[in-house]
N, C-alpha and C positions, 0 to 999 in steps of 0.2 A: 523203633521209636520214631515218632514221626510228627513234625511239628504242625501240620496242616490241620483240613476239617477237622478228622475224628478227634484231635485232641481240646479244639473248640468243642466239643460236645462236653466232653468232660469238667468243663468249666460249670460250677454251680453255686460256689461260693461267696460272698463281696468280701473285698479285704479292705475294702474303701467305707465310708461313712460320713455324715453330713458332719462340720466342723462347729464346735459351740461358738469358736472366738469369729472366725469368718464368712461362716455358712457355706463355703465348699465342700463338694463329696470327696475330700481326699486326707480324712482323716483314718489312719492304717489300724483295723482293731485290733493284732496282732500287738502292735509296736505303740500304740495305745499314744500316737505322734502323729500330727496335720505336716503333711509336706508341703501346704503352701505358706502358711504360717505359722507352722513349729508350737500349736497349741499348749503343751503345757508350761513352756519354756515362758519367762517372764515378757523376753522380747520379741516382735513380731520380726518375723523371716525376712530379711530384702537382703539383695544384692545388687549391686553394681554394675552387674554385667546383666541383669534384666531390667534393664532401664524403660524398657518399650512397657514390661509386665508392670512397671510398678504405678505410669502413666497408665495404665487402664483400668485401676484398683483406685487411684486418687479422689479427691474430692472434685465433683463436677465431671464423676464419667456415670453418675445412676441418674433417680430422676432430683433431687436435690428440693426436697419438697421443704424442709424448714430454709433454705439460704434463695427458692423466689422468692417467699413472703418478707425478706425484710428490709427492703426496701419501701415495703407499702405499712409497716411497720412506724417506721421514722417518719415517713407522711404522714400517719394517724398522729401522732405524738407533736407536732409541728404545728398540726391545724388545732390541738386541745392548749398549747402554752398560751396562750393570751386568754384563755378562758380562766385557767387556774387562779386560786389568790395569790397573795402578795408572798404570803408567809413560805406557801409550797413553792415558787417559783425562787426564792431563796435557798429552798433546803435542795433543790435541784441544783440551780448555782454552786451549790455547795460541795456538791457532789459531783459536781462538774460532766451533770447530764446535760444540762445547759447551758447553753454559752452567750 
């Protein structure tokens, strides 16, 4: 028995699979369970002690395409309030979109 090439060849199966909750290939179809985020389990996987892992998973390590825009968001919105009437710039106030 011999753990080397020949038994890479033998290899032809995946046991791994794309993840619905995470999108990683490390979803086991066997065990029908994501090991990076415990897919069917209600709560998402994290530990303590992968602190580094959990920091490159967070918000602000992809490209973060809804959180550029909204800054330029609240600029549009800023430059329309004196345009508005009376009535909307109240019901804003009110809502305490405006201040």
């Amino acid at each position: 028995m011999t753990k080397g090439t020949w038994s890479f060849g033998k290899r032809r199966n995946k046991s791994h699979t794309l993840c619905v909750r995470c999108g990683r290939r490390s979803f086991h179809i066997q065990k029908s369970c994501c090991s990076t985020c415990a897919y069917p389990a209600a709560r998402k996987r994290t530990y303590n002690w992968s602190v580094k892992a959990i920091r490159r998973k967070t918000t602000g390590t992809g490209r973060i395409r809804y959180l550029c825009n909204v800054p330029h968001r609240f600029k549009t919105i800023s430059e329309k309030v004196p345009k508005l009437s009376q009535r909307t710039r109240q019901r804003l106030h009110h809502l305490k979109l405006l201040f």
